[in-house]
BAFI-3210 file (N, C-alpha, C; in Angstrom, 3 decimals, decimal comma, padded with zeros to 6 digits):
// residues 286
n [1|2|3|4|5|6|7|8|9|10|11|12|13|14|15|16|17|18|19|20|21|22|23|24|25|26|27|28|29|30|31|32|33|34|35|36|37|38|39|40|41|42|43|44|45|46|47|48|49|50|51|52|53|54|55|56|57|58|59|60|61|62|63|64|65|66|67|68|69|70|71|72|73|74|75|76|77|78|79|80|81|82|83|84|85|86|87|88|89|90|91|92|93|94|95|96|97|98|99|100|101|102|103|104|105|106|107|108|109|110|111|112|113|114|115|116|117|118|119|120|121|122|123|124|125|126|127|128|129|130|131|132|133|134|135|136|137|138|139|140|141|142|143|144|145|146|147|148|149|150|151|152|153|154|155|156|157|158|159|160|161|162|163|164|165|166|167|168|169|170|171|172|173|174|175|176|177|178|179|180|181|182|183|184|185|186|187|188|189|190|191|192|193|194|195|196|197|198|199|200|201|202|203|204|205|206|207|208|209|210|211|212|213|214|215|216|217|218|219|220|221|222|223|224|225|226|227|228|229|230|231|232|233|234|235|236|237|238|239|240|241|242|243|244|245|246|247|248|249|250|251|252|253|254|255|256|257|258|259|260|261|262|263|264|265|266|267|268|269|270|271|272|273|274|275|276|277|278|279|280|281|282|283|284|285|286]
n.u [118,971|120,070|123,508|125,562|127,701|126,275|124,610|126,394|127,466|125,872|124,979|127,203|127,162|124,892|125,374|127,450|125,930|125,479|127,912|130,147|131,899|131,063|129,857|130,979|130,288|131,295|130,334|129,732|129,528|130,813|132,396|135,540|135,515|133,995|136,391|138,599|137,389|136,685|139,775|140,900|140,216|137,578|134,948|132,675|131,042|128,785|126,044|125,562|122,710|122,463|124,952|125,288|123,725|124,291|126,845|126,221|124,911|122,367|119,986|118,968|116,358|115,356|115,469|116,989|117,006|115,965|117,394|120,050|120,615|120,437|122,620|124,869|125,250|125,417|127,880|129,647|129,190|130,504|132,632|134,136|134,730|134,019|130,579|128,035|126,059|123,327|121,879|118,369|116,711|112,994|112,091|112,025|109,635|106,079|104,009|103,550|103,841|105,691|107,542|108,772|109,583|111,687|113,557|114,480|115,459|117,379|118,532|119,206|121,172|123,249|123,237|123,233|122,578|120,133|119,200|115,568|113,630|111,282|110,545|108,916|110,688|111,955|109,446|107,266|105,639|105,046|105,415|102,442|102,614|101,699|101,550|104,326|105,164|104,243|105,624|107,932|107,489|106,699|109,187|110,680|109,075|110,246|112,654|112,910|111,970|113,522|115,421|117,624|118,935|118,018|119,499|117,754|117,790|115,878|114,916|113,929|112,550|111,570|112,765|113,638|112,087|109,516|106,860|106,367|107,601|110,886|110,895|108,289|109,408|111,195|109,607|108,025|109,829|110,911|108,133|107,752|110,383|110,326|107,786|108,608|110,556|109,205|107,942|109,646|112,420|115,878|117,708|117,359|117,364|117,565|117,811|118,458|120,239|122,229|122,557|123,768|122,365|119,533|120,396|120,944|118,664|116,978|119,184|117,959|115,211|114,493|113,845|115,892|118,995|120,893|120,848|123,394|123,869|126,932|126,591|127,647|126,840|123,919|123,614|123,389|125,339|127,787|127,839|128,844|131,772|133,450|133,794|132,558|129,944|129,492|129,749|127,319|125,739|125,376|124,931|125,383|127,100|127,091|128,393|126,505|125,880|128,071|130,684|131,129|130,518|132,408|134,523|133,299|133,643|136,253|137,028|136,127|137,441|139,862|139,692|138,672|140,627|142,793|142,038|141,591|143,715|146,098|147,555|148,496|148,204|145,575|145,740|147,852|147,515|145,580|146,778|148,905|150,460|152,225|152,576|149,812|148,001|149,099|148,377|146,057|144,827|145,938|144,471|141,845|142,098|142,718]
n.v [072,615|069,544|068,517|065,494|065,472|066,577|064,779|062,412|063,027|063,484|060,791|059,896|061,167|059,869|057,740|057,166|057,786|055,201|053,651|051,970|053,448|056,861|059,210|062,196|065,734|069,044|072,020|074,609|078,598|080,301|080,524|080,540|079,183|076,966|075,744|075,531|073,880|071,924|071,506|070,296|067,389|066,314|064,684|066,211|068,911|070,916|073,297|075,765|077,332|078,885|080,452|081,247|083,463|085,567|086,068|087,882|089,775|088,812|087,488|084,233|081,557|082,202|085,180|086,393|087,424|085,754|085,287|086,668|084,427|081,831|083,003|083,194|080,218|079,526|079,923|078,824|076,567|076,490|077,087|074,838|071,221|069,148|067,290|069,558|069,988|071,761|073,691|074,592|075,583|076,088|075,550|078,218|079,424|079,381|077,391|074,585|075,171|077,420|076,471|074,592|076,178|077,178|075,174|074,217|075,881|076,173|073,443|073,809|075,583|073,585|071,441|068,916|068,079|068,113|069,987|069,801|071,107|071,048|072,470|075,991|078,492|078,130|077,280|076,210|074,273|072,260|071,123|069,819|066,546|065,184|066,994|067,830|065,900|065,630|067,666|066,808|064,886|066,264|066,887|065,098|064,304|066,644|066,668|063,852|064,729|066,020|064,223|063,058|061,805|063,484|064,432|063,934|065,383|065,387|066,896|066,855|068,439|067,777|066,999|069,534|071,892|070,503|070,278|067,909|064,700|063,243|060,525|060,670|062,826|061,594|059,462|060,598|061,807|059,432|058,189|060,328|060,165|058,072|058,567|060,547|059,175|057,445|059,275|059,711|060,949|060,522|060,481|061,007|063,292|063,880|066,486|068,184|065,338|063,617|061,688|058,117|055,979|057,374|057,656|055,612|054,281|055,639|054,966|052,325|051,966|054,327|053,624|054,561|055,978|057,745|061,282|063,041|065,782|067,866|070,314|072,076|075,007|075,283|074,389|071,791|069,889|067,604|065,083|061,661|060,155|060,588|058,104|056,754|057,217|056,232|053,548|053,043|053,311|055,168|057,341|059,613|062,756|066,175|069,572|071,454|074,693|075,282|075,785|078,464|079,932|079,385|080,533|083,350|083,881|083,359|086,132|088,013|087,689|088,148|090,802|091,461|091,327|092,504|095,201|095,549|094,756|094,927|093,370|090,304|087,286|085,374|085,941|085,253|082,268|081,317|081,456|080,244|076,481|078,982|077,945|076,254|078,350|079,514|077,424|077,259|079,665|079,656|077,321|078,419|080,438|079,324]
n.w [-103,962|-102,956|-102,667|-103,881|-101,700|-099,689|-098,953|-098,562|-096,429|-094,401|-094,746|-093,269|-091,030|-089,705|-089,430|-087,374|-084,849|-084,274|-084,206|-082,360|-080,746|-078,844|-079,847|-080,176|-079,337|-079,968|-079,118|-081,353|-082,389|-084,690|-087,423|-086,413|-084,420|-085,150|-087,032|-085,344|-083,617|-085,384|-086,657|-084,341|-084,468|-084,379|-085,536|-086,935|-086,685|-084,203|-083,548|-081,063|-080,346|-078,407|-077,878|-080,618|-080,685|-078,629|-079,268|-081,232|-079,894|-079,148|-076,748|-076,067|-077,231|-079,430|-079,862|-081,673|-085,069|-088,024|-090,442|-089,554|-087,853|-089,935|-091,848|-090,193|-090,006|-092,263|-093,343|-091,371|-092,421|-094,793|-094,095|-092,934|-093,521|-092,558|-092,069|-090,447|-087,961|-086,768|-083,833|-084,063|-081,852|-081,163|-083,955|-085,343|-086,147|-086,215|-086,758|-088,545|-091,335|-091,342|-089,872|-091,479|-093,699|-092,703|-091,913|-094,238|-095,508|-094,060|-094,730|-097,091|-097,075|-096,676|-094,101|-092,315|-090,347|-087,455|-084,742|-082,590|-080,548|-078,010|-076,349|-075,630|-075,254|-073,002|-070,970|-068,799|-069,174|-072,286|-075,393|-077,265|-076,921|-079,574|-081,490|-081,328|-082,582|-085,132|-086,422|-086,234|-088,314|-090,640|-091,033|-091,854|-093,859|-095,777|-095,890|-097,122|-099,438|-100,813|-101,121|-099,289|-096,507|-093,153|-090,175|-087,376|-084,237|-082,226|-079,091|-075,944|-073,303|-070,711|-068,239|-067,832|-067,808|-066,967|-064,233|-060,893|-059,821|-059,992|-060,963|-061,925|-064,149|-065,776|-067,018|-068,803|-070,521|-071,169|-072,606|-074,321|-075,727|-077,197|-078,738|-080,268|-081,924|-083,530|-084,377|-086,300|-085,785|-085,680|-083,318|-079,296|-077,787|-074,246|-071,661|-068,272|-067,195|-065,067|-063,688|-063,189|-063,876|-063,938|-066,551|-067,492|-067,444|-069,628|-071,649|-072,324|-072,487|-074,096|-077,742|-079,419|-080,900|-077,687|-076,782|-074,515|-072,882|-071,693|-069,305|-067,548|-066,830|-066,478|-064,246|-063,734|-062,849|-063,919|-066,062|-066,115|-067,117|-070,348|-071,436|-069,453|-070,215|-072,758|-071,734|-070,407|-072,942|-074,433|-077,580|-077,941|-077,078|-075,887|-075,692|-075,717|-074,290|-073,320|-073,688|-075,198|-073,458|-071,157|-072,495|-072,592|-070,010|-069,519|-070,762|-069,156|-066,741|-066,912|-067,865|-065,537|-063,543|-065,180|-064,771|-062,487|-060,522|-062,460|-063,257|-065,285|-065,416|-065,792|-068,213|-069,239|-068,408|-069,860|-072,618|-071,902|-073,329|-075,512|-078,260|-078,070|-078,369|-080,755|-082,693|-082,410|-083,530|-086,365|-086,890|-086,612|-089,022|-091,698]
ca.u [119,233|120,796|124,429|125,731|128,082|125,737|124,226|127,367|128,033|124,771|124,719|128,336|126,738|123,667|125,912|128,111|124,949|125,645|129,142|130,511|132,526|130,404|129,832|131,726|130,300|131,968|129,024|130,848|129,280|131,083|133,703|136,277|135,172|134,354|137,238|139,143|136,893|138,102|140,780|141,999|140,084|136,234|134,171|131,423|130,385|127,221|126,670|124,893|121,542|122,440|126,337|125,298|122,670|124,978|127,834|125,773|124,777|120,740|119,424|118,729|115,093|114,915|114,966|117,326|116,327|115,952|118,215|121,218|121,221|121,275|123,777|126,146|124,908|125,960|129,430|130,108|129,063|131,344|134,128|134,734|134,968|133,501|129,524|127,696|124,360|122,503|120,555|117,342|115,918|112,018|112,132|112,048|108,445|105,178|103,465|104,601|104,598|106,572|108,654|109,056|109,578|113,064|114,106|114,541|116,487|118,696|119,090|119,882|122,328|124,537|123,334|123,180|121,583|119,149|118,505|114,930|112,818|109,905|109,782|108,948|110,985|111,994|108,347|106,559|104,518|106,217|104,247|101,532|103,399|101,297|101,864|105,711|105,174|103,591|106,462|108,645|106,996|106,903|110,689|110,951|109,263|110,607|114,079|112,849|111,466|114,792|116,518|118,596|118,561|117,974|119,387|116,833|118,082|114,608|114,867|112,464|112,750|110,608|113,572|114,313|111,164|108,330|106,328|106,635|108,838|111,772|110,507|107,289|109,980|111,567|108,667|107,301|110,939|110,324|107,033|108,078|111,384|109,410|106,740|109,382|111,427|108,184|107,117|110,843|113,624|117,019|118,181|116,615|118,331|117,200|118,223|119,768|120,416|123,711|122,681|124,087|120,784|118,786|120,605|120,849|117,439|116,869|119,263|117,065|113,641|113,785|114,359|116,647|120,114|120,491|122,326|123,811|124,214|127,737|126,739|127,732|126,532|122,937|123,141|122,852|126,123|128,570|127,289|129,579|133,041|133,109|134,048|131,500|128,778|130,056|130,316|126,364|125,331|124,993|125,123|126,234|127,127|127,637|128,322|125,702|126,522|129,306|132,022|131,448|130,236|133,421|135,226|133,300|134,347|137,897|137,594|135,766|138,327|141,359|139,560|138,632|142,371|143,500|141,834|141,803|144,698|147,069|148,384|148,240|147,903|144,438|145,824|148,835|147,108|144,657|147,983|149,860|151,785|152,004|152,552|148,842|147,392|149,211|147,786|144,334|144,743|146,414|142,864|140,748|141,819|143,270]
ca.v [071,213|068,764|067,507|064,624|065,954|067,132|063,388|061,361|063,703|063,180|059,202|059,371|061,059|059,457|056,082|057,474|057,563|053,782|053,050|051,437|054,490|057,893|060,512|063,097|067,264|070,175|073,066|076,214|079,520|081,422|080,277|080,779|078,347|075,693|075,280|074,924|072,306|070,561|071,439|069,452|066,377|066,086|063,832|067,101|070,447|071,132|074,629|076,534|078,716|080,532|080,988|082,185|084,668|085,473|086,720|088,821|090,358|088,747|086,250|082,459|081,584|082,609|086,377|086,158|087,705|084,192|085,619|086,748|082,670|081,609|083,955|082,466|078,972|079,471|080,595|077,949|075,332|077,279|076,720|073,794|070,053|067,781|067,456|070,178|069,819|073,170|074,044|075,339|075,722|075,321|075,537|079,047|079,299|079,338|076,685|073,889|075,571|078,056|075,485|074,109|077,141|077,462|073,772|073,918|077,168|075,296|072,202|074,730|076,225|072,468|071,160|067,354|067,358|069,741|069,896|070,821|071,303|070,320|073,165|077,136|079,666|077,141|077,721|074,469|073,590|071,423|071,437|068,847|065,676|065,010|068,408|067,740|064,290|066,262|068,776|066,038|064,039|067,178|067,709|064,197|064,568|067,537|065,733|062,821|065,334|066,181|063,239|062,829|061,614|064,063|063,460|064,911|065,053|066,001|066,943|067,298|069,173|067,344|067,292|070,410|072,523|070,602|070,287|066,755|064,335|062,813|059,485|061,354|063,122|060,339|058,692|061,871|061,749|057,828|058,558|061,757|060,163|057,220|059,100|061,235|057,985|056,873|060,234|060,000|061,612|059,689|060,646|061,306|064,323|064,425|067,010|068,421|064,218|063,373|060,573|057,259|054,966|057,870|057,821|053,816|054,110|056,373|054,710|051,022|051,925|054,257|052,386|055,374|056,663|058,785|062,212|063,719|066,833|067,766|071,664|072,815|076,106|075,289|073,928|070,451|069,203|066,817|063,736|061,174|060,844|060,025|056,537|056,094|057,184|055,179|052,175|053,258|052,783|056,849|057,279|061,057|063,471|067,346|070,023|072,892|076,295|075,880|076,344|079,803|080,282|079,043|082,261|084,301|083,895|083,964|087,248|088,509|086,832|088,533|092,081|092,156|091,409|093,571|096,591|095,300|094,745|095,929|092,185|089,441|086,189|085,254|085,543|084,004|081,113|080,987|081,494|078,698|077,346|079,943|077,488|075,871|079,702|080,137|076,701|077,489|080,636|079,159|076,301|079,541|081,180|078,250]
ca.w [-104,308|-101,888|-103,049|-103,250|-100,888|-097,967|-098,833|-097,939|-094,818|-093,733|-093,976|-092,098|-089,823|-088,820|-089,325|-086,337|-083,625|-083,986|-083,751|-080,743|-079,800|-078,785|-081,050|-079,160|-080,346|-079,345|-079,572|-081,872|-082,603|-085,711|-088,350|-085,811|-083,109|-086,001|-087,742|-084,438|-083,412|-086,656|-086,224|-083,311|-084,983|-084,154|-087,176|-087,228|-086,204|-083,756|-083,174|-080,165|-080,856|-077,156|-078,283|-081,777|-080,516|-078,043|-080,302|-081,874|-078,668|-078,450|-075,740|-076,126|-077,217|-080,817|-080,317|-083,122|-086,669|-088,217|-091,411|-088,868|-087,715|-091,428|-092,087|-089,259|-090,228|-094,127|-092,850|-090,959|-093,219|-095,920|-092,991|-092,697|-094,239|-091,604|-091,209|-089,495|-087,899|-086,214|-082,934|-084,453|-081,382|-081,797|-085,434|-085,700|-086,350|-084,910|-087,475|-089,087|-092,407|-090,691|-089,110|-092,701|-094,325|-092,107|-091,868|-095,755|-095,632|-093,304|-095,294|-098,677|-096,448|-096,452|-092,928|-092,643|-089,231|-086,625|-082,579|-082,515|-078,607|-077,503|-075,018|-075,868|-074,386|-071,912|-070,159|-067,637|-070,642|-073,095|-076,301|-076,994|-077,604|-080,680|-082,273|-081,356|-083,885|-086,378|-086,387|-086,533|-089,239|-091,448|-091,238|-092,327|-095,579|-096,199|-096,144|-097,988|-100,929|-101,445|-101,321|-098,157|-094,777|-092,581|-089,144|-086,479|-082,742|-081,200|-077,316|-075,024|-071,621|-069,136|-066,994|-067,240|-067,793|-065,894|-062,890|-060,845|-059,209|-060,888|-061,758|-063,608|-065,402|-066,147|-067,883|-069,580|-071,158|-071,790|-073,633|-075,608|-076,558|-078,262|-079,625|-081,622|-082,637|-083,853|-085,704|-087,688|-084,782|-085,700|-081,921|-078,828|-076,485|-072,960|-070,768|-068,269|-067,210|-065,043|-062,562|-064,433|-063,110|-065,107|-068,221|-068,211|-067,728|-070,811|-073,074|-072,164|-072,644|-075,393|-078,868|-080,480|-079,682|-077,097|-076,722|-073,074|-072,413|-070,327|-069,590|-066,015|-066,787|-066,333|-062,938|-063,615|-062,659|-064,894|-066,444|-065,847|-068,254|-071,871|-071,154|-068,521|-070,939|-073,906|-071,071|-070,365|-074,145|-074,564|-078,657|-078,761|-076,050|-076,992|-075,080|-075,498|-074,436|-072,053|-074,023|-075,275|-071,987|-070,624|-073,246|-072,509|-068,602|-069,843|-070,954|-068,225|-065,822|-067,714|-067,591|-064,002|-063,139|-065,608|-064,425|-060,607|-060,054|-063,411|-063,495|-066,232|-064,984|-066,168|-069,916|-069,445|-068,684|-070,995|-074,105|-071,940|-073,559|-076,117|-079,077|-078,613|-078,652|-082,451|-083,268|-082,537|-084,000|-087,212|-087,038|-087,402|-090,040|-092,046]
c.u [120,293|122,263|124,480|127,241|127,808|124,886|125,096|127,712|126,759|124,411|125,905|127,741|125,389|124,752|126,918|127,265|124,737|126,718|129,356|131,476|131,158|130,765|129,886|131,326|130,501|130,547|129,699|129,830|129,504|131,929|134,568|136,198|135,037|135,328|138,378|138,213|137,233|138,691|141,463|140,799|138,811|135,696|133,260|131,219|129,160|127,326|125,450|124,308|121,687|123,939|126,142|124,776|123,615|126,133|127,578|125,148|122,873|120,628|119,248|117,405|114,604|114,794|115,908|117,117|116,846|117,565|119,671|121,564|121,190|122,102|124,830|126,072|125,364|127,426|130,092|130,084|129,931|132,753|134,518|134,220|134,156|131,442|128,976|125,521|124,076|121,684|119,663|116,121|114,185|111,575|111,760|110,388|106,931|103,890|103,948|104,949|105,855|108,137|109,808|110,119|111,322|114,177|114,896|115,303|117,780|119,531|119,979|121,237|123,527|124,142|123,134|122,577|120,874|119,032|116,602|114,299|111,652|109,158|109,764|109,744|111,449|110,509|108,007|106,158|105,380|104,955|104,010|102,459|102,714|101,425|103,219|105,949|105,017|104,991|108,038|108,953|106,922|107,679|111,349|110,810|109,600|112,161|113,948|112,676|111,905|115,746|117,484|118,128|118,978|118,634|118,830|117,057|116,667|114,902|114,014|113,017|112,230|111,396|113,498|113,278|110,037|108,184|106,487|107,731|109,669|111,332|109,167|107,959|110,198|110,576|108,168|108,610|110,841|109,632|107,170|109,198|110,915|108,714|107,550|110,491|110,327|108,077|108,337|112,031|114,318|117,615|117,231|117,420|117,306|118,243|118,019|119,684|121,965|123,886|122,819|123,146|120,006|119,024|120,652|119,494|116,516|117,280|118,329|116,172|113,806|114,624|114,864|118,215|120,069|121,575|122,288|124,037|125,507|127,738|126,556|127,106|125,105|122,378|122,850|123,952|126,627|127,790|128,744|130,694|132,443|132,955|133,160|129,966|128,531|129,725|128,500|125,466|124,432|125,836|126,051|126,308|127,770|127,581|127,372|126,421|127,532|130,280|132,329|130,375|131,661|134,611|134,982|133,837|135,401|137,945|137,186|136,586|139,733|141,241|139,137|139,798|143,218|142,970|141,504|143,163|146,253|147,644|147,813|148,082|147,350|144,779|147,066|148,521|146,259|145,720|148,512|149,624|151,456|151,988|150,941|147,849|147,409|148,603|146,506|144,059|144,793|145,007|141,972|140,903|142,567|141,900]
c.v [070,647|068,129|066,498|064,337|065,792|065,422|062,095|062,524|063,526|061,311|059,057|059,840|060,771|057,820|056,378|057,274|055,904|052,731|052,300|052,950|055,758|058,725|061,788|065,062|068,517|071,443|074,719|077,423|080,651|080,336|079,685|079,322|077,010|075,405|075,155|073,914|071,239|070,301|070,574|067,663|065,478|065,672|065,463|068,560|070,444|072,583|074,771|077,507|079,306|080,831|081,991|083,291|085,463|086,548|087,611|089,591|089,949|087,629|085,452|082,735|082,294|084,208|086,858|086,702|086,411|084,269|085,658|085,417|082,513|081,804|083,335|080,900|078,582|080,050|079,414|076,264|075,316|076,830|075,943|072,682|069,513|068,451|068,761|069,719|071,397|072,970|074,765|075,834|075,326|075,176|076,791|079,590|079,006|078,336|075,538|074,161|076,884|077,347|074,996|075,070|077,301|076,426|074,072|074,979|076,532|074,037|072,748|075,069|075,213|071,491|069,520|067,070|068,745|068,920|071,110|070,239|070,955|071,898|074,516|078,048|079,250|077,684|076,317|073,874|073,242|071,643|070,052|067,796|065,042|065,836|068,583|067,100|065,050|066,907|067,645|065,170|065,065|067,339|066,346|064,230|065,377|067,226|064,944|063,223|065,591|065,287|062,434|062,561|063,009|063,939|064,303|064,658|065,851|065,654|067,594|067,582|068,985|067,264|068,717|071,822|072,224|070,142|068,443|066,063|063,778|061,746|059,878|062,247|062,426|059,534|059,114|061,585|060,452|057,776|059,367|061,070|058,928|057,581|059,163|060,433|057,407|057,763|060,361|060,755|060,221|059,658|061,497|062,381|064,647|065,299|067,996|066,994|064,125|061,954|058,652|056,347|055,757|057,270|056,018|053,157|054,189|055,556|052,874|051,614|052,849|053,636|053,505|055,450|057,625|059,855|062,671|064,795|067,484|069,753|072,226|074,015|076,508|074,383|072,162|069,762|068,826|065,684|062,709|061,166|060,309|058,600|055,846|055,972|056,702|053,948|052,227|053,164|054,489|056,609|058,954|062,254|065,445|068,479|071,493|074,250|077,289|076,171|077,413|080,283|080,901|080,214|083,323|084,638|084,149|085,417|088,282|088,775|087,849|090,171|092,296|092,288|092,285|095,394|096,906|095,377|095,098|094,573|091,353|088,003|085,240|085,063|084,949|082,508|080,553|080,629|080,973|077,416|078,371|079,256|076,739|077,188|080,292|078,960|076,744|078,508|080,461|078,102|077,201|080,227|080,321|078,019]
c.w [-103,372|-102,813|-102,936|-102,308|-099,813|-098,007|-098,351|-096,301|-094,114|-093,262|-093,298|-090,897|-089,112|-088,261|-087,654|-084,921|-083,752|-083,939|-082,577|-080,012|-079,986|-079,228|-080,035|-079,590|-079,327|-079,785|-079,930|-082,053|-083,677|-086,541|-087,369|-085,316|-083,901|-086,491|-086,870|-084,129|-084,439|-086,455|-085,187|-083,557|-084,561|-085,776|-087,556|-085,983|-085,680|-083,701|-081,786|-080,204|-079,556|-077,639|-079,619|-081,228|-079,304|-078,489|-080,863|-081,405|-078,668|-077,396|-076,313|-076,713|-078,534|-080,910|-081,433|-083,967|-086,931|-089,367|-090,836|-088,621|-088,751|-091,665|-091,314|-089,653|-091,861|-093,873|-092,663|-091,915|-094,395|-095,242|-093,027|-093,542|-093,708|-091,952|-090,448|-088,761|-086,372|-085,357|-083,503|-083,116|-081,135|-082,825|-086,144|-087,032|-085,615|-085,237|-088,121|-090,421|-092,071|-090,633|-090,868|-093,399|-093,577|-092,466|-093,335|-096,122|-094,707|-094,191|-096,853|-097,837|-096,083|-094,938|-093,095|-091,080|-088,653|-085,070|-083,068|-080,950|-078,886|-076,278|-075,989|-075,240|-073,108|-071,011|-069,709|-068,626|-071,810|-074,492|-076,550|-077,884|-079,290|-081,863|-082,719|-082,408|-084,821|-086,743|-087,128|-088,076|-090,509|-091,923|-092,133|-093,754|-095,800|-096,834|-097,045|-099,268|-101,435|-101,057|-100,601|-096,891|-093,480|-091,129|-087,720|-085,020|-082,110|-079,466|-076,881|-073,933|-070,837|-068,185|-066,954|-067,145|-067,135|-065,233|-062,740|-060,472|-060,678|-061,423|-062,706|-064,611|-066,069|-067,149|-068,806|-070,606|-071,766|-073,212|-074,629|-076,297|-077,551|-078,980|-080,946|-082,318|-083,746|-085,138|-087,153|-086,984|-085,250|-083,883|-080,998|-077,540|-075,482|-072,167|-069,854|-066,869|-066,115|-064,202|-064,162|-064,193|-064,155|-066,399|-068,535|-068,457|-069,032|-071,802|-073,229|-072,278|-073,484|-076,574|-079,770|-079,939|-078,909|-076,762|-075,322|-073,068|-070,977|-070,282|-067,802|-065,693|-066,131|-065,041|-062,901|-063,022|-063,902|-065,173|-065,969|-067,009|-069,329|-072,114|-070,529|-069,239|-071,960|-072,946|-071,254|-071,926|-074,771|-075,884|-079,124|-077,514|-076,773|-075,572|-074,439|-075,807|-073,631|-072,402|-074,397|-074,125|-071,280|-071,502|-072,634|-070,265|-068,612|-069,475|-069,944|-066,891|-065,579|-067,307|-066,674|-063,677|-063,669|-065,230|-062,729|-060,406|-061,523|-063,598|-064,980|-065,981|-065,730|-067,646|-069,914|-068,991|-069,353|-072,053|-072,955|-072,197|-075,131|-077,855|-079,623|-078,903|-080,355|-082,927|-083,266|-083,191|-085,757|-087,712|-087,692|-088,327|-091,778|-093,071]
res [x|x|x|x|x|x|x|x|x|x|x|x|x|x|x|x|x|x|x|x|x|x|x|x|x|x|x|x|x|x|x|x|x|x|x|x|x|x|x|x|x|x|x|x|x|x|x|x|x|x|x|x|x|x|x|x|x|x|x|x|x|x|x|x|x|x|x|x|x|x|x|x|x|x|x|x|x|x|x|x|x|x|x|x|x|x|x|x|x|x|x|x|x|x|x|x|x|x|x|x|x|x|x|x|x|x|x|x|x|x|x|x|x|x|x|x|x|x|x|x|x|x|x|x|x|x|x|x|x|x|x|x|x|x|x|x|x|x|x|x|x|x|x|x|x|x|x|x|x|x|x|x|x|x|x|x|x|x|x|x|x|x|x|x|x|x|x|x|x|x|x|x|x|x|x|x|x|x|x|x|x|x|x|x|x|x|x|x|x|x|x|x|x|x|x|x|x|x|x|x|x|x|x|x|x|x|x|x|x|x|x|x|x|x|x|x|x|x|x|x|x|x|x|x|x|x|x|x|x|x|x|x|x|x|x|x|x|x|x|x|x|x|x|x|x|x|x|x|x|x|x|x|x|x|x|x|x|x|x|x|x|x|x|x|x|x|x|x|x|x|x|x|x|x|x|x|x|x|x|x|x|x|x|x|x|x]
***
């Protein structure tokens, strides 16, 4: 049964993908990582299906046990106060009762929003934009049957998965991000997006908000700043899977140096100064 709880955190946050300022999401992975992102004063929690899987030592791409993501996904929602909404990847399923069958274990589990794909396994082949609707349109009533607004960031990967110049991405992205505004998507995430001509392109022609992606990791470059993409009429920008990316480099960083060369460096600048190290520390277990 849906609160009326996860029902007011859910209309703040759809009501947010239409503010005048940009809905700013830090992408967490455990307890830990959420309740510092609170912590230093973000409206909501996204999380990262390659950070979770990740943590728990599997690859990106749903190889997952579906139960282990729940499990981290009912934690985190336990964690913290604010909003959360979940990468589900492609909906952890290979049907739409499937698809269903998860969604609804997600939404029991407190969630007030979802990222679901368009692509498989990141592979060239995007799945049939009509099948995508369906998928879409499913998750909708499923939401509506219990009571609440759902808020569905559907992204599609024609940039970043298929064949073709840039302006037939570009349009493929056009077309798909309408469709799935159409089939019941509250937001439309293209990526991996950074040229500001694209994205002004994007957020003008399709008729939803639109989310950015700022994830260096994946070769795309930076998008432009927060300000610039707020100035651009960009509704929600989040960061993916660079930030426990960007950890796990830390620690990598810290233990080459420490067993290269016997020095410390590398962690003394990570804990400088040493007072925001106990405050983040103090966020997570708080």
């Amino acid at each position: 049964m849906v609160s009326k709880s996860q029902k007011e955190k859910a209309d703040k946050f759809l009501k947010w993908h239409y503010d005048q300022d940009i809905l700013v999401l830090l992408n967490s992975w455990d307890r830990a990582s959420s309740k510092v992102v609170e912590g230093c004063g973000y409206k909501a929690v996204a999380t990262t299906s390659m950070g979770i899987a990740a943590s728990l030592g599997y690859p990106d791409c749903q190889v997952i046990p579906f139960n282990e993501m729940l499990g981290v996904i009912q934690g985190i929602v336990h964690a913290v106060h604010v909003p959360v909404t979940v990468d589900i990847e492609a909906g952890y399923g290979n049907s739409i009762p499937e698809i269903i069958n998860s969604v609804a274990k997600f939404i029991d589990a407190g969630v007030v929003g979802i990222n679901i794909e368009d692509s498989l396994d990141l592979r060239p082949d995007l799945v049939d934009t009509m099948e995508f609707c369906e998928r879409i349109a499913a998750i909708r009533e499923l939401a509506d049957s219990k009571g609440f607004h759902l808020v569905i960031n559907a992204r599609t990967d024609s940039f970043y998965t298929s064949s073709g110049s840039k302006q037939e991405k570009l349009a493929e992205s056009i077309l798909r991000g309408n469709k799935y505004r159409e089939a019941g998507a509250d937001c439309i995430f293209v990526q991996p997006v950074w040229e500001k001509e694209t994205i002004a392109t994007l957020v003008r022609e399709i008729n939803a908000p639109i989310n950015i992606l700022a994830n260096p990791s994946i070769g795309a470059g930076l998008p432009p700043s927060v300000q610039e993409l707020q100035d651009l009429g960009v509704a929600r920008l989040s960061l993916g899977s660079s930030l426990m990316k960007a950890v796990l480099a830390m620690i990598k960083k810290v233990a080459d140096e420490l067993s290269e060369q016997g020095t410390y460096a590398s962690l003394m600048r990570s804990l400088n100064p040493l007072s925001d190290a106990a405050l983040a520390y103090k966020m997570a277990i708080e």
